[in-house]
N, C-alpha and C positions, 0 to 999 in steps of 0.2 A: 408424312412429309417431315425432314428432318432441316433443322436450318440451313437456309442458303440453298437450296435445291432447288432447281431450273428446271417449269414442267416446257413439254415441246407441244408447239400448237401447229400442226398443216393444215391448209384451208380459211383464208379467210376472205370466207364471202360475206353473204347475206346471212346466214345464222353464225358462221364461224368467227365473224368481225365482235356482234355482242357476246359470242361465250368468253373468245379469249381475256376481250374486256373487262368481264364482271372477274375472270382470274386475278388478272390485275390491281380489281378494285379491293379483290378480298386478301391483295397483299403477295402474289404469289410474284417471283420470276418467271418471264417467260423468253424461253428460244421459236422462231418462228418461219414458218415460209410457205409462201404463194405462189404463185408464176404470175400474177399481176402485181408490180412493185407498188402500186398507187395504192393497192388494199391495204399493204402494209404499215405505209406510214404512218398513223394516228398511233401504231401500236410502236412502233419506233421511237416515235417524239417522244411516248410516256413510259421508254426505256426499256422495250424488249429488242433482244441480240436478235437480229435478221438473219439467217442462215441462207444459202447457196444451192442447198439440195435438201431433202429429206433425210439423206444419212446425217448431212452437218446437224438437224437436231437430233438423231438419233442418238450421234456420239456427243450431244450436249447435256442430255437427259434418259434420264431413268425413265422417267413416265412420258410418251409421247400421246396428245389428243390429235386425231383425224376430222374434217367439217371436210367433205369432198362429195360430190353432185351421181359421181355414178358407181356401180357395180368397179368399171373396167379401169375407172380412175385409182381407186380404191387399191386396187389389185398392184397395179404398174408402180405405185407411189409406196406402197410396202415391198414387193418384193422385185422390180425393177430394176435398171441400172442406175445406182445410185439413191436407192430405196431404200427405207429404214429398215432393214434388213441387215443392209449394211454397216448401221452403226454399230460402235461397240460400245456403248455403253446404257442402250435402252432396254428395260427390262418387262415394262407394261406398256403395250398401245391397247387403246382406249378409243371405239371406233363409234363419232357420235351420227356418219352415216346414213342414210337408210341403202343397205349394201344388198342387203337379202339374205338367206340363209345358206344356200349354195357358194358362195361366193365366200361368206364368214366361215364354213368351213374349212375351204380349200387355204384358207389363208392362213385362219388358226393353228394346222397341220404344220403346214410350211414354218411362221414365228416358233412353233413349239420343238421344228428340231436345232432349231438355236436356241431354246430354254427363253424363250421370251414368251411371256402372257399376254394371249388375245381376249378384250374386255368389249364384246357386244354394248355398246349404249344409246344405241337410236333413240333422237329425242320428239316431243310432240308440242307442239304448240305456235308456233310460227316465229317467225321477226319478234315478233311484241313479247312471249312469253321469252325468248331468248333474252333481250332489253331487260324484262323484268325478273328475272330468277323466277319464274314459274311454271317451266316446260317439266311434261313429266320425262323422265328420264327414265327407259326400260333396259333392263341390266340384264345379261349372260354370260357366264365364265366360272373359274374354280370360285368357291363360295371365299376363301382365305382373299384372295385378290384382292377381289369383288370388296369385301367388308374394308379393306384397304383404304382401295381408290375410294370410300365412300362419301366421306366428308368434300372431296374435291367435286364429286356430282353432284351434291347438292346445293352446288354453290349454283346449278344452272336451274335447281326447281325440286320435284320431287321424284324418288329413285323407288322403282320396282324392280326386285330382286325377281327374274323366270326362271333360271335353272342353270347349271354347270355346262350342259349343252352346249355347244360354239352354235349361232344362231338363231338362238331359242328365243331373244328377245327381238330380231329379225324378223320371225314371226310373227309378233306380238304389232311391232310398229307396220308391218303389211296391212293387218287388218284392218288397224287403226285407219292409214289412208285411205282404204277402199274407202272408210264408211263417211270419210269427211269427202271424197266424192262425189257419193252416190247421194249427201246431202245436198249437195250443191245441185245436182240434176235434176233429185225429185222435186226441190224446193223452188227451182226456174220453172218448173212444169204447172207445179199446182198455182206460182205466183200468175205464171203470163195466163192461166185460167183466169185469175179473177181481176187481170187488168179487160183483158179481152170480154168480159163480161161488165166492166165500168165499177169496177173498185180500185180503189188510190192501192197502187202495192203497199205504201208505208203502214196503212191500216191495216191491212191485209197481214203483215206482219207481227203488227203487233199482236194481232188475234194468234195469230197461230202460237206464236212466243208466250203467249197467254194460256193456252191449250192444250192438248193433248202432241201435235205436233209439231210441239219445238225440236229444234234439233240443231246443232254448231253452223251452221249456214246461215238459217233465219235467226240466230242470236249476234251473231259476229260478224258476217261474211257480208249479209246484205246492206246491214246499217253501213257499212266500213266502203262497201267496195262494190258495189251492184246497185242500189236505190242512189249513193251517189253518180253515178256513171261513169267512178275513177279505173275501177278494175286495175287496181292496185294493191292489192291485199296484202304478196309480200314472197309468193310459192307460183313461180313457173310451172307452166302448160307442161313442158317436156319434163319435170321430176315429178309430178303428179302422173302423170304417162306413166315414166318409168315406172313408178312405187306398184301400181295398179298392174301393172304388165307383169313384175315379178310377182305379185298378191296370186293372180290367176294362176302362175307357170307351178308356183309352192302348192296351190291346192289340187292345180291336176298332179301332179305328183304324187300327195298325199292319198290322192281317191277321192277329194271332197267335189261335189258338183259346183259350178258356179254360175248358175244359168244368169244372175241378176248382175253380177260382177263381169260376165263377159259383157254386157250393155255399156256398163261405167266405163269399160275399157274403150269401147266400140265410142263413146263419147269423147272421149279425153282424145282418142285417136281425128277424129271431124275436126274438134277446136285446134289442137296441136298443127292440122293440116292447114286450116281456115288461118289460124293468127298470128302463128307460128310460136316455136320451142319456147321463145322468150316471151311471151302473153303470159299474163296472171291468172292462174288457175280459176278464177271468177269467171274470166271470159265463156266459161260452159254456159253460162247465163246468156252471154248475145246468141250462141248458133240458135237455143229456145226462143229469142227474141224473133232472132230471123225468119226463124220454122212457123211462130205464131203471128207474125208481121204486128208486134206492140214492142213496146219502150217500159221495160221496169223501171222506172226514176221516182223517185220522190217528186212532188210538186213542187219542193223547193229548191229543187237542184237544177 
């Protein structure tokens, strides 16, 4: 970064709101834009330039970051009408995504016959890890870039370098989702077992957390957002959908089998129906409630 340099942030949502943020706090200028003007203002007030289109940050910034919900957003919003595509003066986007590796492709191709660098950085950790600088952050792209933009990624957590590959870290953040999932389904499963049997979930918990099967659901997910009864966590039904729907689609592709992950899907797909697109991914927790007719809650809740 060279002084006075203006990074470009699209998307800000529910992760794209705390990244741009923490830019901010580590000093950075930002150019910015949403299609909901109401996200933007906090970022406004503390003196980032609001942009019109994605081109207008394009052509504000060298470095533009992406925080956008789907594959097809993704797509339309770089190479669309009036897509960063169109600026001239952006040189790396920086896609913090989960886009898929299909899609990171096609795009990468595209940025690169304009001599622009596509930087895969799908992040992991939710709301809170974004809030707190401690999302990991999985990198794909030319390694020179990459080493680049590196300091700027770390400002969101911590960065793993997968490979030169457009998608590669795409990859990487699929897996990831399946498996924070399929934690959340086996862990409703085995919990509404041992309510339905007459143990307190809370305890129930803690045992497991205790034991051999802990795992990111019964450490985080339940205390947070299921023993309470908020099912608020922070990660919509419908982009846990997604992530899992492209996880499946990469590995049949690849050759890989996914007898346990078509399940996770086949789940996410019930909840998604049952609570709809905007339900918190916890919600996987009530259709098991439903299916087993008990109440995961804390007794204090």
């Amino acid at each position: 970064m060279t002084e006075g340099q203006v990074l470009g942030f699209i998307g800000i949502g529910r992760m794209g709101a705390p990244m741009s943020g923490r830019l901010m706090d580590a000093g950075y200028s930002l150019c910015i834009y949403d299609t909901n003007p109401e996200a933007t203002k906090p970022l406004v007030a503390r003196g980032a330039k609001l942009a019109k289109s994605p081109a207008e940050v394009a052509s504000a910034s060298e470095i533009v970051f992406l925080s956008l919900p789907t594959p097809p957003i993704v797509q339309a919003v770089v190479l669309g009408p009036n897509g960063v595509n169109h600026g001239n003066t952006v040189k790396t986007v920086i896609d913090l995504s989960t886009t898929g590796p299909s899609a990171a492709k096609t795009i990468a191709q595209a940025l690169g016959e304009r001599q622009v660098t596509w930087i895969d950085a799908p992040v992991s950790g939710g709301v809170p890890g974004a809030e707190k600088g401690t999302l990991a952050v999985m990198v794909s792209g030319p390694k020179a870039v990459a080493d680049a933009v590196d300091p700027l990624l770390k400002v969101f957590g911590k960065t793993f370098y997968t490979g030169e590959k457009p998608g590669l870290a795409q990859v990487a953040k699929l897996g990831n989702n399946l498996l924070a999932a399929a934690a959340i389904v086996l862990s409703s499963e085995a919990v509404a077992m041992g309510v339905k049997a007459g143990l307190d979930p809370k305890v129930m918990i803690d045992i497991i957390n205790a034991g051999s099967g802990r795992n990111s659901a019964t450490q985080d997910k339940f205390p947070k957002a299921i023993l309470t009864g908020t099912f608020d966590y922070g990660f919509a039904t419908a982009l846990s959908y997604k992530d899992v729907r492209l996880c499946i689609d990469e590995a049949e592709a690849l050759g890989v089998p996914m007898i346990a992950g078509a399940v996770i899907r086949q789940m996410l797909a019930v909840t998604n129906a049952k609570f709809g697109p905007d339900s918190d991914f916890t919600s996987i927790a009530k259709v098991i409630e439903e299916w087993a007719h008990v109440e995961i809650r804390s007794k204090k809740s």
